[in-house]
Backbone as CSV, one residue per row, in Angstrom:
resi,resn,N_x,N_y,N_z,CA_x,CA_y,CA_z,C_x,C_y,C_z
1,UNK,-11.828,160.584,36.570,-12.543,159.620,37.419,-13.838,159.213,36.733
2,UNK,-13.978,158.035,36.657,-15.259,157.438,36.029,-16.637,157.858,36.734
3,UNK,-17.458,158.044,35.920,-18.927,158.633,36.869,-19.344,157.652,37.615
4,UNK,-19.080,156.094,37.743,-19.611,155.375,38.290,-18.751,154.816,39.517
5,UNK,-17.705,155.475,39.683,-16.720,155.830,40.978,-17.322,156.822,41.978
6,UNK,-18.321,158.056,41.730,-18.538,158.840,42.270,-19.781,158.664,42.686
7,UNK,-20.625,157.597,41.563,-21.847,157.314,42.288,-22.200,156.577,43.130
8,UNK,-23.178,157.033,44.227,-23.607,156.005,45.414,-23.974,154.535,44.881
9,UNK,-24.185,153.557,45.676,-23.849,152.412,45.073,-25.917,151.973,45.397
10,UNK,-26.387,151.547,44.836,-27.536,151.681,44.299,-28.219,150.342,44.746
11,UNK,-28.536,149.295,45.477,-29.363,148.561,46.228,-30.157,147.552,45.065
12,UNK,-29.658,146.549,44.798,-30.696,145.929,43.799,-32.460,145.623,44.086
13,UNK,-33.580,145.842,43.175,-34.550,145.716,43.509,-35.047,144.372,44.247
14,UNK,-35.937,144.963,45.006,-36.499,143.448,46.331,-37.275,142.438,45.173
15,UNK,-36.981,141.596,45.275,-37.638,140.058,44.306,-38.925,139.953,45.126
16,UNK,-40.007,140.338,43.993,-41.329,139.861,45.160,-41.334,138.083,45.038
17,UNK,-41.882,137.889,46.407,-41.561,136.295,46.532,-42.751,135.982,45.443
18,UNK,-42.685,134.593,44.878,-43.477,134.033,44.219,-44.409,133.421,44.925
19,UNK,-45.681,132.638,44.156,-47.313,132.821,45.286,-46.481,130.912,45.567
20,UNK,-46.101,130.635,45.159,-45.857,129.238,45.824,-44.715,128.919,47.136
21,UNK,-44.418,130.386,47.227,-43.842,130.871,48.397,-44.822,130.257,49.639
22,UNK,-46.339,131.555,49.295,-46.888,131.570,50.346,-47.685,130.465,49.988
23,UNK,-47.868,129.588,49.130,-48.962,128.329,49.375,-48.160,127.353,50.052
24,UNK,-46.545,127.546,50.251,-46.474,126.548,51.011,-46.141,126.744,52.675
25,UNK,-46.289,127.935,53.203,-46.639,128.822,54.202,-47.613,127.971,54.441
26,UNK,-48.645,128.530,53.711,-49.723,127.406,54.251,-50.352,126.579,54.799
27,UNK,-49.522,125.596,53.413,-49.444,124.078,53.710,-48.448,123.815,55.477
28,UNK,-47.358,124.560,55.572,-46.781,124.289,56.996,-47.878,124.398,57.999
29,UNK,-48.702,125.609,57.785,-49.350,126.112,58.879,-51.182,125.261,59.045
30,UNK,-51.392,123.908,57.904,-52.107,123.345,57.873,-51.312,121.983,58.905
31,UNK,-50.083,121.549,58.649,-49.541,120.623,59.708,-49.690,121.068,60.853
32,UNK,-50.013,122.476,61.193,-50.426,122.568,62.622,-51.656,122.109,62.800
33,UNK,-52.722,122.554,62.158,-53.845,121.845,62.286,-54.061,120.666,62.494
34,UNK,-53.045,119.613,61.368,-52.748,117.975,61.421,-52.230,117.113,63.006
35,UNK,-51.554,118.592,63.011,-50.629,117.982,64.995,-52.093,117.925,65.805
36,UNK,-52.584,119.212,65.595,-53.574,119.046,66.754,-54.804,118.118,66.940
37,UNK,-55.130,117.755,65.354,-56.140,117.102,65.399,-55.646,115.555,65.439
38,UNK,-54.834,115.109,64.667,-54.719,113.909,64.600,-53.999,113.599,66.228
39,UNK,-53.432,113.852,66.635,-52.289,113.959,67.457,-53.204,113.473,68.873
40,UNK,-55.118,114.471,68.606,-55.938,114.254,69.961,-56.073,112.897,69.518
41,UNK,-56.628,112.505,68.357,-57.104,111.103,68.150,-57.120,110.199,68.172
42,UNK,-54.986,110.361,68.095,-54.459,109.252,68.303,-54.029,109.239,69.847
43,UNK,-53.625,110.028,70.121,-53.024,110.040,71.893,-54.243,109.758,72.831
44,UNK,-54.985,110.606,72.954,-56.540,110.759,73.524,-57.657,109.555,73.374
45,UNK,-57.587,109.369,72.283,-58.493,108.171,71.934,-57.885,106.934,71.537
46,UNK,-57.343,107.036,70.510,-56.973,104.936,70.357,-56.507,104.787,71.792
47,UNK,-55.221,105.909,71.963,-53.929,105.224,72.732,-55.336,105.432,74.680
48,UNK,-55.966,105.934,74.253,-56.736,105.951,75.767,-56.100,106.676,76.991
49,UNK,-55.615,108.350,76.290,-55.157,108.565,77.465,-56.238,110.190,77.894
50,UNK,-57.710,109.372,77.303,-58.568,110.626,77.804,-59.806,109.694,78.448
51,UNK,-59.519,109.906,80.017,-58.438,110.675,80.350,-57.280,109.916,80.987
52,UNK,-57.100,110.787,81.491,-55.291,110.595,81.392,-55.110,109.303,82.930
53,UNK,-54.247,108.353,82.571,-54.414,107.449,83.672,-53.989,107.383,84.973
54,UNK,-54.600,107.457,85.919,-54.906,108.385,87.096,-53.446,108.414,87.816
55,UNK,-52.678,109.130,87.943,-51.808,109.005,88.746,-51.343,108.867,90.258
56,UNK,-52.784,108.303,90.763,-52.637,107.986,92.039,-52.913,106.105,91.598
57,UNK,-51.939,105.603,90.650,-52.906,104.476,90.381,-51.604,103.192,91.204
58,UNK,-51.852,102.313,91.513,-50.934,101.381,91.715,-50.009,100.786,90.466
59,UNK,-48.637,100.081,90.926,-48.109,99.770,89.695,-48.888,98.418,89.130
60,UNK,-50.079,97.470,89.431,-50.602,96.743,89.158,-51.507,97.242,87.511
61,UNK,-52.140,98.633,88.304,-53.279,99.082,87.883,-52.407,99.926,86.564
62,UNK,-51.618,100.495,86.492,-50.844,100.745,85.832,-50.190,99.993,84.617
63,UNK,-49.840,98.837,85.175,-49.775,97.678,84.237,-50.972,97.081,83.076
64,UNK,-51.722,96.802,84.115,-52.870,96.713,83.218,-53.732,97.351,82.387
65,UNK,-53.193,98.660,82.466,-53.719,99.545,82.001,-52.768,99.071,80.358
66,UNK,-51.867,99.178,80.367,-51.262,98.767,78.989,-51.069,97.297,78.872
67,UNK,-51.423,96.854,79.464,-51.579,95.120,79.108,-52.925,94.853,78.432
68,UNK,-53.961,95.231,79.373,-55.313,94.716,78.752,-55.505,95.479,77.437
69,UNK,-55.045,95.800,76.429,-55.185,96.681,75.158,-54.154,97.261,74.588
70,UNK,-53.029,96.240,74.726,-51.292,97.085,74.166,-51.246,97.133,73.020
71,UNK,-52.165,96.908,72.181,-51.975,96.978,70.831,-52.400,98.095,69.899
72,UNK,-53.840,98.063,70.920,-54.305,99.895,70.594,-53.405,100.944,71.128
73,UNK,-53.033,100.594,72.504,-52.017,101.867,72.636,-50.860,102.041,72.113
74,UNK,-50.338,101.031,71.693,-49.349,101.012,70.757,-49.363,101.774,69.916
75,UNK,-50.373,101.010,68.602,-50.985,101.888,67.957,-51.605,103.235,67.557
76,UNK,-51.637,103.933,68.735,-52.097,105.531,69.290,-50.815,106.096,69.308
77,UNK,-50.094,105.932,70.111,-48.878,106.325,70.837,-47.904,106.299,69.241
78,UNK,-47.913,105.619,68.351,-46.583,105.204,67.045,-47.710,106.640,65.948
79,UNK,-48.680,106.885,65.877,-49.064,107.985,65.676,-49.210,109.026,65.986
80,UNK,-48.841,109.102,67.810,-49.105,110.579,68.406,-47.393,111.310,67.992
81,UNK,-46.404,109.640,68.409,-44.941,110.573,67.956,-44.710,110.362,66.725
82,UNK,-45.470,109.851,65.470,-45.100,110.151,64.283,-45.564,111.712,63.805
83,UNK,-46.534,112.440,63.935,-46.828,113.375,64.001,-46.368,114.445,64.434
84,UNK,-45.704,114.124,65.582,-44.530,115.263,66.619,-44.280,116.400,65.953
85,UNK,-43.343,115.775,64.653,-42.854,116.724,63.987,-42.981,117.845,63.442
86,UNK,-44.640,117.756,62.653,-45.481,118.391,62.151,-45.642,119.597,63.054
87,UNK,-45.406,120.076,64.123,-45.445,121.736,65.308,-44.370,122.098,64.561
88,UNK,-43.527,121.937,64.271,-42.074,122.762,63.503,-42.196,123.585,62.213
89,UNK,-42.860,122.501,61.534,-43.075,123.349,60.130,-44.358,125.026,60.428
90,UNK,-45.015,124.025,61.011,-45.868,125.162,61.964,-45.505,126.448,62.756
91,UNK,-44.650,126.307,63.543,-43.887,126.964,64.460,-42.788,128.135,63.816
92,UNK,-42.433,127.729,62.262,-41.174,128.588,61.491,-42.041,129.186,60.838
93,UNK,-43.577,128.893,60.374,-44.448,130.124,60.272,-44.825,131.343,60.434
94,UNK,-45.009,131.045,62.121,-45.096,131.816,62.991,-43.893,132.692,63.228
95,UNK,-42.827,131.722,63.105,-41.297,132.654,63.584,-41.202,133.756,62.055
96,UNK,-41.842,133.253,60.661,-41.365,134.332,59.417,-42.730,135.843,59.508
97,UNK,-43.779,134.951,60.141,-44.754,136.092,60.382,-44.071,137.320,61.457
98,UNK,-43.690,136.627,62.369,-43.072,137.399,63.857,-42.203,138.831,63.474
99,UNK,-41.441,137.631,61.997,-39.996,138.419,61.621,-40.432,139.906,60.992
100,UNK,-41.284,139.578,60.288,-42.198,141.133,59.777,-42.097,142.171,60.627
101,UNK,-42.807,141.619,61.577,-43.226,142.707,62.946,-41.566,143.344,63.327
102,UNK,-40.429,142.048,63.761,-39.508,142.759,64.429,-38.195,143.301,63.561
103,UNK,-38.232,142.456,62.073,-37.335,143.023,61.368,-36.439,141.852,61.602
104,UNK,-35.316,142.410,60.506,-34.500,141.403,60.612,-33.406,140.797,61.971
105,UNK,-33.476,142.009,62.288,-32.648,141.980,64.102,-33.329,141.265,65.298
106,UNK,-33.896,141.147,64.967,-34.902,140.674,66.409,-34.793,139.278,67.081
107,UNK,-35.062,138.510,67.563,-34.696,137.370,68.700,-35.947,136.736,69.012
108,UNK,-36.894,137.662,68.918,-38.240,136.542,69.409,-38.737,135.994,68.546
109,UNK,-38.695,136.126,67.350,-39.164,135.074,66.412,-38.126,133.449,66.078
110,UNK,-36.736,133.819,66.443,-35.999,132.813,67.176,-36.466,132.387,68.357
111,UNK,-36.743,133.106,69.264,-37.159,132.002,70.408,-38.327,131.086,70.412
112,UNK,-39.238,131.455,69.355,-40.335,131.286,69.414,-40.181,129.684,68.341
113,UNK,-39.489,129.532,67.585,-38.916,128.809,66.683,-38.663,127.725,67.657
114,UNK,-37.675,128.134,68.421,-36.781,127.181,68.839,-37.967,126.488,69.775
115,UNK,-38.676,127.818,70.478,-39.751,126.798,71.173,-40.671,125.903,70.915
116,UNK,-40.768,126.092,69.333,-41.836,125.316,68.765,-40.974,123.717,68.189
117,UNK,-39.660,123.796,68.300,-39.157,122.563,67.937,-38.671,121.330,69.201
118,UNK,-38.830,122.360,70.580,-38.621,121.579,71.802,-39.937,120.826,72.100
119,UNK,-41.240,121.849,71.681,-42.270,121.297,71.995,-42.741,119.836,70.954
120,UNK,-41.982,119.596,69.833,-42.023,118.877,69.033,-41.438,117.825,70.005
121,UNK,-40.388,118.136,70.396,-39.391,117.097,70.690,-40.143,116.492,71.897
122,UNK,-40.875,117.090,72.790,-41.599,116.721,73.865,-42.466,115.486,73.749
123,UNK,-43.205,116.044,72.882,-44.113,115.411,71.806,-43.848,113.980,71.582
124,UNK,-42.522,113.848,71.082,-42.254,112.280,70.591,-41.534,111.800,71.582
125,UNK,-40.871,112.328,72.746,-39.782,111.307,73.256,-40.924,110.965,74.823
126,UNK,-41.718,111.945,74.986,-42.792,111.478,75.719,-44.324,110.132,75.174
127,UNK,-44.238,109.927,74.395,-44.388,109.181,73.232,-43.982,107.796,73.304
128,UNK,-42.391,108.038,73.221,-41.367,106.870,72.910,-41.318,106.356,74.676
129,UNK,-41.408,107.016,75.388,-41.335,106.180,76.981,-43.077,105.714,77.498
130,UNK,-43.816,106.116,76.889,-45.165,105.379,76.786,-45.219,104.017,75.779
131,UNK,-44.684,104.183,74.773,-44.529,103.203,74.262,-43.771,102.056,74.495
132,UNK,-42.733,102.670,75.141,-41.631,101.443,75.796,-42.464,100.862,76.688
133,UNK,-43.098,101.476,77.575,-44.005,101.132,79.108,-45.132,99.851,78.478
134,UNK,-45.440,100.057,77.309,-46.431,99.047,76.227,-46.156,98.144,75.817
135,UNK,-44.337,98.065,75.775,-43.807,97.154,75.285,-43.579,95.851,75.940
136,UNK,-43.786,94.557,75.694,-43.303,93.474,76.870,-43.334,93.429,78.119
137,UNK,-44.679,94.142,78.221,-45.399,93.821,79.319,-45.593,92.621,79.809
138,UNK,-45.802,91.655,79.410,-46.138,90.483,79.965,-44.523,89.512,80.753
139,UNK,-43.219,90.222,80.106,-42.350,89.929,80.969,-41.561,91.256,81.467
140,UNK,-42.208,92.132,81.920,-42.087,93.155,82.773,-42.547,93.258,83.858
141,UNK,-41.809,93.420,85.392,-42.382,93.749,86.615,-43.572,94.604,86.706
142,UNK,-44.317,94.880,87.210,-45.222,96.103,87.049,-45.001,97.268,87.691
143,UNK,-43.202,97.160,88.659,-43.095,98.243,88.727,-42.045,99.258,87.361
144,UNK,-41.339,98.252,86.648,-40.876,98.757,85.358,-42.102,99.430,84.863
145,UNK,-42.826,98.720,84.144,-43.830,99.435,83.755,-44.254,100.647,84.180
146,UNK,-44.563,100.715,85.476,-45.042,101.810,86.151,-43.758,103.145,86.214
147,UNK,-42.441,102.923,86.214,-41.569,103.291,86.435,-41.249,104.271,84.825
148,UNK,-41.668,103.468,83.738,-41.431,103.948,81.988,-42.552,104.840,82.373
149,UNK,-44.495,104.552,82.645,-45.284,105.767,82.374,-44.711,107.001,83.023
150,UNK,-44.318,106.699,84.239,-43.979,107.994,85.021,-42.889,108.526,84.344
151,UNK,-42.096,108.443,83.756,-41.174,109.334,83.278,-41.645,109.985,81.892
152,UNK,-42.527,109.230,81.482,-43.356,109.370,80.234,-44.401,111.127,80.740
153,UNK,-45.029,110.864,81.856,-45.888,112.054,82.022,-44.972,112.904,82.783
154,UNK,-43.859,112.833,83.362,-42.638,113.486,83.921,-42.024,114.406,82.719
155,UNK,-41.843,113.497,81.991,-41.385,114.305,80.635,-41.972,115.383,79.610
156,UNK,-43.184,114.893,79.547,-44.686,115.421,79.056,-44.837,116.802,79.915
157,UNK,-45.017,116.921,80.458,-45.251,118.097,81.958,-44.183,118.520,82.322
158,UNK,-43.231,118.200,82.790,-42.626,119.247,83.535,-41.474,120.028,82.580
159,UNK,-41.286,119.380,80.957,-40.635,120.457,80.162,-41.483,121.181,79.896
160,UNK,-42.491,122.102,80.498,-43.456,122.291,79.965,-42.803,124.349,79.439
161,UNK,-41.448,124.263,79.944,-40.841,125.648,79.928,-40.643,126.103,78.413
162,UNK,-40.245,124.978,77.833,-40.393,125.239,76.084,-41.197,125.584,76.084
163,UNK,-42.956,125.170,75.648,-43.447,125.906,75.447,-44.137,126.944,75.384
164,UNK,-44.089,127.396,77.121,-44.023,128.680,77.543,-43.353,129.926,77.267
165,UNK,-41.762,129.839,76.417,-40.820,130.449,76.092,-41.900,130.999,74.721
166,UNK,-42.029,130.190,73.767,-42.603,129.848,72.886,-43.579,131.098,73.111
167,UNK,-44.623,130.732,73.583,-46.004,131.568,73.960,-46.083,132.970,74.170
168,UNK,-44.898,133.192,75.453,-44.252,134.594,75.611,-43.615,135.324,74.208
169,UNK,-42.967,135.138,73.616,-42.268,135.572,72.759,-43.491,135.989,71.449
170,UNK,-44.217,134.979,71.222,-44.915,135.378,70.250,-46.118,136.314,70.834
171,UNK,-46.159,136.592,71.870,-47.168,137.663,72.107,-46.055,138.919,72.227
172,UNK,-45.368,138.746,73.061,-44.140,140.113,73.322,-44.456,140.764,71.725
173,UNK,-43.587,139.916,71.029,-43.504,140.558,69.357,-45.227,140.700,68.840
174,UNK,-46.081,140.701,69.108,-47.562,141.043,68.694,-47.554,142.644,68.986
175,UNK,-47.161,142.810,71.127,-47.039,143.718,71.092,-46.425,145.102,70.920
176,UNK,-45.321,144.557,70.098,-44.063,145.377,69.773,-44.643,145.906,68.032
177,UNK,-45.786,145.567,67.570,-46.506,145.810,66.041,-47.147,147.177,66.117
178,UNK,-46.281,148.159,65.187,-46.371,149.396,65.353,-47.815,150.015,64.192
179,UNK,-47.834,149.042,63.373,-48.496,149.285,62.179,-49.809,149.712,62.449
180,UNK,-49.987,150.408,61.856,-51.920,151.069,62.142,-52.322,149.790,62.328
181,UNK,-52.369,149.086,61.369,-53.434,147.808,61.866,-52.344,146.470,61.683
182,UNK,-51.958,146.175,62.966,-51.196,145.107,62.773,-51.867,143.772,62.473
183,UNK,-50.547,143.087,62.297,-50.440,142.157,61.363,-51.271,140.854,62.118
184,UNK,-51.433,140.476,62.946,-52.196,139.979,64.209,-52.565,141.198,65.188
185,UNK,-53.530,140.715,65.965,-54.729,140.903,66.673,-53.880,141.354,67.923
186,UNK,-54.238,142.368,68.311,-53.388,142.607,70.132,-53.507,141.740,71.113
187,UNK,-55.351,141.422,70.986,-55.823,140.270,71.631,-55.330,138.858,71.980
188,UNK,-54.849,138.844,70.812,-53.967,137.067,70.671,-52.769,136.765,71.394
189,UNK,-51.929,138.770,71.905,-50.738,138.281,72.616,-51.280,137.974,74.117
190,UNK,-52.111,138.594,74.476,-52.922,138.324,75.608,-53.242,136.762,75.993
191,UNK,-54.071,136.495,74.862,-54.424,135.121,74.793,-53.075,133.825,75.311
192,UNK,-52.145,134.565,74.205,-50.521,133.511,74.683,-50.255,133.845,76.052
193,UNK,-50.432,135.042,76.706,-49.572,135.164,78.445,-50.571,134.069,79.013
194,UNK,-52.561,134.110,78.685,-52.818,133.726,79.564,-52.326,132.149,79.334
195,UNK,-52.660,131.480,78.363,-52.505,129.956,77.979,-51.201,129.761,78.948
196,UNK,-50.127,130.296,78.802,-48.711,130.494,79.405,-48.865,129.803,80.750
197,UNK,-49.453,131.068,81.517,-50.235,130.904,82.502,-50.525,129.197,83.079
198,UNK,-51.473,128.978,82.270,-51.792,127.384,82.582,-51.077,126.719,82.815
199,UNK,-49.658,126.775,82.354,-48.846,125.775,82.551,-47.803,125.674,84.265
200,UNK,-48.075,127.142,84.732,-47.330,127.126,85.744,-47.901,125.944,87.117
201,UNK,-49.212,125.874,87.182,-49.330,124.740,88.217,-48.828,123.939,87.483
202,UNK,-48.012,123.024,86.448,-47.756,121.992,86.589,-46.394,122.118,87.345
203,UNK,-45.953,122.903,88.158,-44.796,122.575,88.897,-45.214,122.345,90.493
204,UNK,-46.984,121.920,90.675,-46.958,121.319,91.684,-47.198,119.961,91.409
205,UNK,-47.239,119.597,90.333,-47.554,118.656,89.918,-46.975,117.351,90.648
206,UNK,-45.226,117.452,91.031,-44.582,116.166,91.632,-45.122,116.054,92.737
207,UNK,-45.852,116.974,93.619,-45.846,117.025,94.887,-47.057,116.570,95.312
208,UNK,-48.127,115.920,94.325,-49.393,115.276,94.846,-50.021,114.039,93.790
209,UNK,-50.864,113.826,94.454,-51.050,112.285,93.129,-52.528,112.286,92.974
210,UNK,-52.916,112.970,93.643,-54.490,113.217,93.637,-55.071,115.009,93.483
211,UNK,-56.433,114.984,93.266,-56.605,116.479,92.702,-56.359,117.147,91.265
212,UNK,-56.911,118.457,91.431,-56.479,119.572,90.027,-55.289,119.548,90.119
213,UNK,-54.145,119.381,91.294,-52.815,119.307,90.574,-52.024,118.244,89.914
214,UNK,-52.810,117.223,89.835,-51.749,115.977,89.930,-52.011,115.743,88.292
215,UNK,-51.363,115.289,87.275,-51.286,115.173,85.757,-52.879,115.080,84.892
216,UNK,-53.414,114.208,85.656,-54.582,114.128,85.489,-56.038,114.939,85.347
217,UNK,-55.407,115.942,86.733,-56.334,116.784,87.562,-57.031,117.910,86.431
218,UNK,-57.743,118.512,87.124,-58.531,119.326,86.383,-57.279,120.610,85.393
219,UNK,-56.519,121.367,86.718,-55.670,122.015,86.105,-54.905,121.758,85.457
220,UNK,-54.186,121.014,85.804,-52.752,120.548,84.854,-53.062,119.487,83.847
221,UNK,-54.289,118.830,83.306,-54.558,118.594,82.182,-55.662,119.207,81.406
222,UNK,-56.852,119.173,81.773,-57.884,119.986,80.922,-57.637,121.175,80.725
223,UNK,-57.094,121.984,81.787,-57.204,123.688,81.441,-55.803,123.655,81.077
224,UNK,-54.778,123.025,81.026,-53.487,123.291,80.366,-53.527,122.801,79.281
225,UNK,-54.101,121.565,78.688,-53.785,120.815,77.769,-54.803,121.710,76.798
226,UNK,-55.846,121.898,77.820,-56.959,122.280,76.223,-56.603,123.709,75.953
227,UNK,-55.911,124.765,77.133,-55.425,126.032,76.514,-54.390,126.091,75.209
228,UNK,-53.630,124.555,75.680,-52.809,124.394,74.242,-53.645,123.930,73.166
229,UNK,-54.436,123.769,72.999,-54.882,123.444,71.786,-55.958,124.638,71.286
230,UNK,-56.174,125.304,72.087,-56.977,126.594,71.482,-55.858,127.388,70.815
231,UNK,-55.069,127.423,71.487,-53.842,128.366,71.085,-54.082,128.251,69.850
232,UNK,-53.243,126.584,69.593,-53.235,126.002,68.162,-54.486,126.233,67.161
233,UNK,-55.856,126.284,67.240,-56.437,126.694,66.760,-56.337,127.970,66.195
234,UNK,-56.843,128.879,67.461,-56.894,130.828,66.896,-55.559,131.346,66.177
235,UNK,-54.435,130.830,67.060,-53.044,130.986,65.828,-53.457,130.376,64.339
236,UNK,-53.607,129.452,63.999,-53.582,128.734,62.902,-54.977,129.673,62.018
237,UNK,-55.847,130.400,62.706,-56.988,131.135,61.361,-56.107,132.650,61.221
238,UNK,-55.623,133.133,62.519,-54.893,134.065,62.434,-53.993,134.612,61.789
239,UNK,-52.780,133.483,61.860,-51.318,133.419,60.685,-51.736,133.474,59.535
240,UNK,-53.329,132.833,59.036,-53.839,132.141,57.577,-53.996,133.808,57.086
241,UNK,-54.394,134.103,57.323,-55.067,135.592,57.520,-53.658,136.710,57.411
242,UNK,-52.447,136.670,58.337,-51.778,137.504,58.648,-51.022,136.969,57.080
243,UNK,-50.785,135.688,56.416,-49.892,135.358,55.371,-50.867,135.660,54.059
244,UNK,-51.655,135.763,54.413,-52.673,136.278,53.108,-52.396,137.975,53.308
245,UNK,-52.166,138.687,53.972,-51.759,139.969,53.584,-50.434,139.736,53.447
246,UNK,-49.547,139.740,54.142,-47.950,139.388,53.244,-48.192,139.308,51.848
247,UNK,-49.022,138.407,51.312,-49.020,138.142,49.643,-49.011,139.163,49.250
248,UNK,-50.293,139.690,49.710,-51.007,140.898,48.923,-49.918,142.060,48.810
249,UNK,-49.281,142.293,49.663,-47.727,143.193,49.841,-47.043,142.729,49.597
250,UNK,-46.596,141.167,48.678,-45.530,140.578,48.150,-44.535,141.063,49.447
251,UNK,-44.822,140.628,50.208,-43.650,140.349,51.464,-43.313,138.821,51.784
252,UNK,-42.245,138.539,52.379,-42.006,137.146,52.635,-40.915,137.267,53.742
């Protein structure tokens, strides 16, 4: 019998990833930065939806709201969903950081993935029915019009379960990090339940047109909208940080 019949079969050595691995880690996790910032500038400001247009408004007032200036909102809106995309590359970041923590078996860095590509999708097709609402206005009823925004902030808000899935998952797996000093902050999974959190009044949202609940209102836009964008922030110095040790351990 040949000696190499009897010997255990021997595991080829791990390939440390190369550094243009993690520079383009990075670069994904800088398009998060790009979503959030450009994304306020253009949605929020050209397109004028800060703030957000009152949803106790008539379909007149509604109309005119994208009539008297359809070109800027146009213009806002063809940049808030060109950008959309840019949470994904972001989001599979987060899901290869996650994967560390849970190993190759694990599920929440999939969910967390998947949540970050619904929230993309939110992103643009809420987008694309604001923009339709912009479109040919001047031979549009004003209750069409009024009829496209509302499904536009209908859409915007009440999928708001993606990215809650999203939020949960990447804190769950924070706290599942056994390592003396994990790889992210304990703090940060905290941070995701509460942001999470924010989003649940928007399911009173259909049921009033005035107030902190109604799209506009204090809750369901400032403290939801801006918890999402802190998120996006403290994640984005965090991951920078958590993929700069990966290097250093040639992990990937």
């Amino acid at each position: 019998m040949a000696v190499q019949d009897v010997m255990p079969a021997v595991a080829p050595a791990r390939e440390r990833p190369s550094s243009s691995t993690y520079r383009v880690w990075r670069g994904a996790l800088w398009c998060g930065a790009a979503y959030m910032a450009v994304g306020l500038v253009c949605w929020a400001i050209v397109a004028k939806f800060l703030p957000a247009p009152h949803e106790s408004w008539t379909a007149d007032q509604v109309k005119h709201f994208f009539s008297s200036s359809e070109h800027r909102v146009r213009a806002g809106l063809i940049g808030y969903i060109f950008i959309g995309p840019l949470y994904v590359p972001f989001s599979l970041v987060i899901a290869r950081i996650m994967r560390q923590i849970e190993g190759p078996g694990g599920i929440l860095n999939q969910l967390e993935f998947f949540g970050g590509i619904g929230t993309a999708l939110v992103t643009q097709f809420s987008g694309v029915l604001w923009l339709a609402a912009s479109f040919r206005t001047g031979s549009r009823s004003a209750s069409e019009v009024m009829l496209l925004h509302d499904v536009g902030w209908f859409f915007f808000d009440m999928t708001f379960a993606v990215t809650l899935v999203q939020f949960c998952a990447f804190g769950i797996a924070i706290l599942l990090d056994r390592r003396a000093e994990p790889l992210l902050p304990r703090w940060l999974s905290w941070l995701s339940f509460a942001v999470a959190a924010t989003f649940l009044p928007l399911l009173v949202m259909p049921f009033t047109v005035h107030g902190p609940f109604a799209w506009g209102g204090l809750f369901n836009y400032y403290v939801a909208l801006g918890g999402f964008f802190v998120w996006i922030a403290v994640v984005f110095v965090y991951a920078r940080r958590a993929v700069d040790r990966l290097e250093r351990e040639g992990i990937a």
